[in-house]
N, C-alpha and C positions, 0 to 999 in steps of 0.2 A: 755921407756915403763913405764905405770901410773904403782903405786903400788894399790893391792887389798886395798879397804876400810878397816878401822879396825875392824869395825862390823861383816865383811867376815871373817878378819883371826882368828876371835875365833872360828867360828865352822867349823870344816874339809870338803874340797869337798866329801869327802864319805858320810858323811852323806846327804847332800843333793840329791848325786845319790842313797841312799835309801829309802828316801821319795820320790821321784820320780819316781821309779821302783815299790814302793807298790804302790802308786797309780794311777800308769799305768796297774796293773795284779790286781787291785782292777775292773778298768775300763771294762778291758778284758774278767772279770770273768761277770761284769754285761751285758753284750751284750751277750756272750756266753750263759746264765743260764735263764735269766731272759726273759719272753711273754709281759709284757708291753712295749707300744711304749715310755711313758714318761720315766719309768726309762734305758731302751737302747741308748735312747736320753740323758740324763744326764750323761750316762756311757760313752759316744762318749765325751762329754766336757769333763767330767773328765781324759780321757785320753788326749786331748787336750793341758789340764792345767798341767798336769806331763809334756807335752811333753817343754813347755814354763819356768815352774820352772827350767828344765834342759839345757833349753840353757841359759835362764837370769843367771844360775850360770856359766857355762861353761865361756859364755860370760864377766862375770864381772873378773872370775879369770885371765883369759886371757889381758885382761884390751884393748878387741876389740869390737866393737860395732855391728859386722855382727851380732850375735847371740840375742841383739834385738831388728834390724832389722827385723832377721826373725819371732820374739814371734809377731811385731806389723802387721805381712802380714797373719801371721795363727790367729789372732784375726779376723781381717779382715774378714777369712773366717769362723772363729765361729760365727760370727754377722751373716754372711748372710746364715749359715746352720740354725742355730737359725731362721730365718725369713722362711725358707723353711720349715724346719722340723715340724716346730707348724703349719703351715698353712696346710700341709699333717696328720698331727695328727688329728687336727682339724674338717677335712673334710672326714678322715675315721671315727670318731667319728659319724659325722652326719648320714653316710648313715649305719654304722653297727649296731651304739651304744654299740661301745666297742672299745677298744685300744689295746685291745690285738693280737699283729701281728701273730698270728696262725690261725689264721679265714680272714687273708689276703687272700686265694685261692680263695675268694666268687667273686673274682676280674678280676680273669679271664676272658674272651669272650668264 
């Protein structure tokens, strides 16, 4: 088994499963709280990105490469949420003139 890089073992895995748990309930809290589409959209990546900090560490302590494996396949799909999401933001934009998903029910049939 590889030993952790030395850069790794100065700072403790706790700490990095704390910086990644706030900014996963950082995330959570802006989807939860917040009426804009862009910033609910940036809250979805931001938990994204906590969720990728934590296996890239997981990953490197372990000294196995599944974990990023899996950060490069949920990139993947943050690329292609990214490409959906602006394109629906975008085009609620046009026909509302506003982004704020509370007046999403105009949508109905």
């Amino acid at each position: 088994m590889k030993e952790v890089p030395e850069i790794l073992q100065q700072i403790p895995q706790n700490y990095y499963v704390l910086l990644s748990s706030t900014l996963f309930i950082i995330g959570v809290i802006g989807v939860l709280t917040r009426r804009n589409a862009l910033i609910i959209f940036m809250s979805v990546e931001l938990m994204l990105n906590a969720v990728n900090l934590l296996l890239t560490t997981f990953s490197a302590y372990k000294s196995d490469p599944t974990g990023q494996v899996f950060v490069f396949f949920i990139m993947a799909v943050a690329a292609a949420e990214v490409a959906v999401g602006l394109a629906i933001i975008v085009m609620m934009y046009r026909y509302m003139r506003s982004i704020d998903v509370g007046i999403l029910d105009r949508l109905k049939f």
